[in-house]
C-alpha positions as CSV (number, residue, x, y, z in Angstrom):
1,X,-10.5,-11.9,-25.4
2,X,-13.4,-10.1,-27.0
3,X,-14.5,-13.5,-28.8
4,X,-14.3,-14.8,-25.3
5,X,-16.3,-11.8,-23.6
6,X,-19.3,-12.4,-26.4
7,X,-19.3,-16.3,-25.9
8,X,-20.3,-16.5,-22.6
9,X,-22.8,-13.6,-23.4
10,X,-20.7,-10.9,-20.9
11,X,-19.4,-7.2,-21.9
12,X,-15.7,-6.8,-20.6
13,X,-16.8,-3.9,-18.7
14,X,-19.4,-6.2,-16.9
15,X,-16.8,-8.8,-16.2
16,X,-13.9,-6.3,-14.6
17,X,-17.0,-4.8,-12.4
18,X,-17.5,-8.5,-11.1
19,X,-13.7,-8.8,-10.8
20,X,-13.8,-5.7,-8.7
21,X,-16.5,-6.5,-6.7
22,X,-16.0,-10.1,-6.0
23,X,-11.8,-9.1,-4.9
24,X,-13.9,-5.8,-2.6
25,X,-15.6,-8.7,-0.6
26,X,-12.9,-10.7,-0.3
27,X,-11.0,-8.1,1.4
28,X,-13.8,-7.5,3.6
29,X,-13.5,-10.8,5.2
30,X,-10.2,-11.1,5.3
31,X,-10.3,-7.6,7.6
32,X,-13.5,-9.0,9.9
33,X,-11.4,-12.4,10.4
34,X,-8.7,-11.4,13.1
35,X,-11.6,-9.7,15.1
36,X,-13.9,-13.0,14.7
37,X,-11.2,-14.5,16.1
38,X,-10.8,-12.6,18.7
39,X,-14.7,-12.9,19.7
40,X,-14.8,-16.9,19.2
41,X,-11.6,-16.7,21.6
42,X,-13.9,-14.2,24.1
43,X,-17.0,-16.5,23.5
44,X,-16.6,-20.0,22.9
45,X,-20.1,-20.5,23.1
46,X,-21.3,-17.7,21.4
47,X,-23.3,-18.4,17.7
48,X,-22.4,-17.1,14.6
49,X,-25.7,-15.1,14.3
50,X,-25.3,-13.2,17.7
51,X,-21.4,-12.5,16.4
52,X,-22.8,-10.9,13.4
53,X,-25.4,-8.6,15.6
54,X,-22.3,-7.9,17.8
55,X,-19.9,-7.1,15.0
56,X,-22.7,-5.6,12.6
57,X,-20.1,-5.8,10.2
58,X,-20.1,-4.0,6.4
59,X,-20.0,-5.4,3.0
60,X,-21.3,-8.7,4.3
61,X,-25.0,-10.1,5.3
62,X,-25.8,-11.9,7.9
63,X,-26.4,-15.5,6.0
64,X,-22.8,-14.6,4.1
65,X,-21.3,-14.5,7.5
66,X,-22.6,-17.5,8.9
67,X,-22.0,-19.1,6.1
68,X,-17.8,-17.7,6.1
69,X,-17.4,-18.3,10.0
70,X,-18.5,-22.0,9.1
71,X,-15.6,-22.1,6.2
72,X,-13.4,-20.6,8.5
73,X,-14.1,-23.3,11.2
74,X,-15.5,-20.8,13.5
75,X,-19.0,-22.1,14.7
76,X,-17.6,-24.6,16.7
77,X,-17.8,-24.7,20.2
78,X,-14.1,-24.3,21.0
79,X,-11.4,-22.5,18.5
80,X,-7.9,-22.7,19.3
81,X,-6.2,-19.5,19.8
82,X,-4.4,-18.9,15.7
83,X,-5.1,-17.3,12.9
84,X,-5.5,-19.4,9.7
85,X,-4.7,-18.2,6.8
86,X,-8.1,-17.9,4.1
87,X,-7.9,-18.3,0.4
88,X,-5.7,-16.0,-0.5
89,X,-6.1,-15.9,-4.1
90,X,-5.7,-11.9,-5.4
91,X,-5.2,-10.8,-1.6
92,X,-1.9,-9.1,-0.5
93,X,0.2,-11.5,1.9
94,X,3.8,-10.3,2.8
95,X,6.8,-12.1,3.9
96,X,7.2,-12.4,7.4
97,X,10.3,-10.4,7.7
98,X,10.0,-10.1,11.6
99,X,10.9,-13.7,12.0
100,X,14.3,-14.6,14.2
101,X,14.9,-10.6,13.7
102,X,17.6,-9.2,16.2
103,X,17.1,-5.7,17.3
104,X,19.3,-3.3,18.8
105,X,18.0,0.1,18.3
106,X,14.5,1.8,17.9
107,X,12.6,1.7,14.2
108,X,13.6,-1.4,13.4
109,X,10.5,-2.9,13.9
110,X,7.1,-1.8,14.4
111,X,4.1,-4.0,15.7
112,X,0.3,-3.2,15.2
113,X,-2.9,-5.2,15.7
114,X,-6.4,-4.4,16.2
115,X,-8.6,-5.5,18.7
116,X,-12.4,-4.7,19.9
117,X,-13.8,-3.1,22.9
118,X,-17.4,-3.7,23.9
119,X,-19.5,-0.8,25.0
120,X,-23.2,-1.1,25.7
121,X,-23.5,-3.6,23.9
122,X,-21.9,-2.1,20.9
123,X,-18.1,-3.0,19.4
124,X,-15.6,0.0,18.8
125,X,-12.2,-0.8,17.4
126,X,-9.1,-0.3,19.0
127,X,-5.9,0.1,16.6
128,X,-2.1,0.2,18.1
129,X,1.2,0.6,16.9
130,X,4.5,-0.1,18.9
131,X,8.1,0.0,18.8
132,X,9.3,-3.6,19.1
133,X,12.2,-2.5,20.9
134,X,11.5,0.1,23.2
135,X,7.9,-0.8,23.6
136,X,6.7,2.2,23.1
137,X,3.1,2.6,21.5
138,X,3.7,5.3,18.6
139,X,0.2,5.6,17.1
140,X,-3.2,4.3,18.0
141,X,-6.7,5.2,16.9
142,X,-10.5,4.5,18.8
143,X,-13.2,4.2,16.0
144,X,-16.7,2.6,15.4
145,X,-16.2,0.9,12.4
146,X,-13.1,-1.3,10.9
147,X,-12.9,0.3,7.9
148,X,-8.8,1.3,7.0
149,X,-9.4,5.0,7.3
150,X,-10.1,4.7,11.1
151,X,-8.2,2.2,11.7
152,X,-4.6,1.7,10.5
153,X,-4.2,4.3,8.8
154,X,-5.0,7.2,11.0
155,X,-3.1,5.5,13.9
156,X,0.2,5.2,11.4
157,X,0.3,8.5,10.7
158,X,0.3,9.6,14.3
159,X,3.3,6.9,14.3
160,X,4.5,9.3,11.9
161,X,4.3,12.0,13.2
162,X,5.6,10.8,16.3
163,X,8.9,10.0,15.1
164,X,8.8,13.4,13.0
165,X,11.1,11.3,10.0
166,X,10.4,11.1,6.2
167,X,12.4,8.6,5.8
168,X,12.1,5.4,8.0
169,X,13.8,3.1,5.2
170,X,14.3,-0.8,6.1
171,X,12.1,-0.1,8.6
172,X,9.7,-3.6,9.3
173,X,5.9,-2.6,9.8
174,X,4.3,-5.9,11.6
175,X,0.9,-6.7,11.7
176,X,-1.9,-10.1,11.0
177,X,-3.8,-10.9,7.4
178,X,-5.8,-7.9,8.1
179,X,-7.4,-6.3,4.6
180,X,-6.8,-2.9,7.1
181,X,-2.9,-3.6,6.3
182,X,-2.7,-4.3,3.1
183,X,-5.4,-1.4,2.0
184,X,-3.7,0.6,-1.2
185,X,-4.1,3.8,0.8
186,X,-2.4,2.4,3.6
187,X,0.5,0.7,1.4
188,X,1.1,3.8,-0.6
189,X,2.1,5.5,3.0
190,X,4.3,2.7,3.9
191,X,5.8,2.8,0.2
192,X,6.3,6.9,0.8
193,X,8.4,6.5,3.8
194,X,10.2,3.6,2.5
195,X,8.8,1.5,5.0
196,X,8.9,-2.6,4.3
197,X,5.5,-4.4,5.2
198,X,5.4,-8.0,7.1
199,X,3.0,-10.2,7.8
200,X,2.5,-13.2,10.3
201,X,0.4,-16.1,9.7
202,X,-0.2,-16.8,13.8
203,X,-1.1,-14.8,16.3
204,X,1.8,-16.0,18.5
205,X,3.9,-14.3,15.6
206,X,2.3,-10.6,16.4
207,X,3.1,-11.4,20.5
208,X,4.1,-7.7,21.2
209,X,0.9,-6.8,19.7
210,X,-1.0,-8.8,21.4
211,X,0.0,-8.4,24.4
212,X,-0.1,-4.3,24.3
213,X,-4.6,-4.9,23.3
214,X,-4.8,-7.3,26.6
215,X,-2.8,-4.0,29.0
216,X,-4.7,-1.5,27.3
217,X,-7.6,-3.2,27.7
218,X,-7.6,-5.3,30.5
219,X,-4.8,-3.5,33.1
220,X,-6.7,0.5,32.2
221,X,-10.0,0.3,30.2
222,X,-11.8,-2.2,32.5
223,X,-11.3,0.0,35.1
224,X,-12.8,3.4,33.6
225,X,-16.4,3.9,34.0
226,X,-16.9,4.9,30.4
227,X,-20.4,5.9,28.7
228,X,-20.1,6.5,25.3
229,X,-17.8,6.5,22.1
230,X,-15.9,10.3,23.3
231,X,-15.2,9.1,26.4
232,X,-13.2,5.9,25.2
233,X,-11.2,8.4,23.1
234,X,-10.3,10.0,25.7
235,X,-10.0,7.2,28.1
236,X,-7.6,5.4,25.5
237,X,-5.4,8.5,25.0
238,X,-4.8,9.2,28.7
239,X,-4.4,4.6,29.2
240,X,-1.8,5.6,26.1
241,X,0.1,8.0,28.1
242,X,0.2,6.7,31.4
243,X,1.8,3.3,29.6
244,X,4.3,5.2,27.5
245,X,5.3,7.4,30.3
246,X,4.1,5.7,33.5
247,X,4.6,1.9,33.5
248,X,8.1,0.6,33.6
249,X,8.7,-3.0,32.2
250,X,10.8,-5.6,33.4
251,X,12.5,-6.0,29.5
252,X,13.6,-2.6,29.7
253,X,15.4,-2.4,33.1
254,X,12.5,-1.1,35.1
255,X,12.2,2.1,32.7
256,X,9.0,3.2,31.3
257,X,9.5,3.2,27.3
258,X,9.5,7.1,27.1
259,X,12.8,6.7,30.0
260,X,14.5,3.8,27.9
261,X,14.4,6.0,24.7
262,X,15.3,9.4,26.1
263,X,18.9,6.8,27.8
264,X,19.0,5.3,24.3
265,X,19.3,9.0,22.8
266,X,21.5,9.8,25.3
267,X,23.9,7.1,25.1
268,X,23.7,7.1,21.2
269,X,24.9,11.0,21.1
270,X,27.3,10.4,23.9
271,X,28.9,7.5,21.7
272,X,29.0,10.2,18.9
273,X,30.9,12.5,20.7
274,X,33.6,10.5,21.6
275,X,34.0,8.9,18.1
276,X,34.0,12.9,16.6
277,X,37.0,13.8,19.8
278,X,38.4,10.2,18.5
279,X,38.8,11.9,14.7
280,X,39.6,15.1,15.7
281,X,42.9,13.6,17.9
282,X,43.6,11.6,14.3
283,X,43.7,14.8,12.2
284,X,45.5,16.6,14.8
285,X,48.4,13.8,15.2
């Protein structure tokens, strides 16, 4: 290798750095894509110049994101509604393991995506997490920027905390390509808790996801008179709340999620208690 290093006139160092640097921009790209999709969805119409003043994204100039929306096939006019998959060549993609899965109880499957919320002309970032099953949103974050630290990751460690277990093992965390979910910090806290990751390829795969940015969004935030950055916070917490413990859903037999987990508790220890008397009349007899 060091014969090959001096032939081409290059120091190993110099050549790892480029390594490092060329797989650092292709993870920023791969993070900016679901949210370009999002806008081009949003904005049909809308060019690939006022997208970048819009998304004033980092790690990327404006030319180099023109130039990556055209790759991507997302300076047309009119882009269906999916997510393609880019070159993929030294980026993380997992198994989608949520596909055909059949749940019966709470943290089998989690769900996150993130979406965008424009403010005076500005984008902040909306990150959610939710139980598949009992719908529940466990963990969600409001930030500026898309980078992983105020994005996934704070929002799965309120998840976390949430559920107050160190160990979630066989438990499916869901999301899109995002570079957010596939981060090393953010994989080495799915890896503590035993936690497996999954991908989806289309957005229709990610549908519970999905659907929780459009009723955050549309059914609370468009309603709010909000002013600046603190106030979304705050808006998205209390939106947060009054979905978890307010809004009862039709898949859930009219219970909010907080309802149809405190009845799934229930039932679970009253199941318990009967199996323990069913023992206890075994040992006796």
């Amino acid at each position: 290798m060091n014969f090959f290093y001096t032939s081409i006139g290059i120091s190993k160092q110099a050549f790892h750095q480029q390594l490092g640097r060329t797989a650092c921009h292709r993870e920023c790209r791969e993070s900016l894509l679901p949210i370009i999709h999002q806008l081009r969805n949003d904005h049909p119409t809308m060019s690939s110049r006022a997208m970048y003043y819009k998304l004033m994204p980092e790690g990327i100039g404006r030319d180099a994101f023109e130039a990556y929306c055209s790759c991507e096939n997302l300076s047309v006019k009119r882009v269906k509604n999916w997510r393609r998959t880019t070159d993929s060549s030294g980026v993380t993609r997992f198994e989608n393991l949520a596909n055909n899965l059949c749940l019966s109880n709470i943290d089998q499957l989690w769900q996150s995506d993130i979406t965008y919320f424009e403010l005076n002309g500005r984008f902040y970032y909306l990150t959610f997490i939710i139980d598949a099953f009992s719908r529940r949103i466990l963990g969600h974050h409001t930030s500026g920027r898309l980078l992983t630290d105020q994005t996934t990751l704070p929002a799965l460690r309120m998840a976390l905390k949430e559920r107050k277990r160190e160990n979630l093992e066989g438990l499916i965390f869901h999301s899109d390509g995002g570079g957010q979910y596939y981060d090393k910090e953010f994989l080495k806290l799915t890896r503590q808790h035993k936690i497996l990751n999954s991908m989806c390829e289309f957005a229709w795969e990610n549908g519970k996801a999905e659907r929780i940015n459009g009723v955050i969004k549309n059914n609370y935030l468009k309603h709010r008179r909000i002013r600046n950055l603190n106030e979304l916070i705050k808006e998205v917490d209390r939106s947060v709340k009054l979905y978890n413990f307010d809004k009862p859903h039709i898949g859930l037999q009219r219970l909010t999620p907080i309802k149809f987990e405190r009845q799934l508790k229930e039932t679970s220890m009253q199941k318990s208690k009967i199996r323990n008397i069913g023992k206890s009349m075994q040992i006796v007899n």
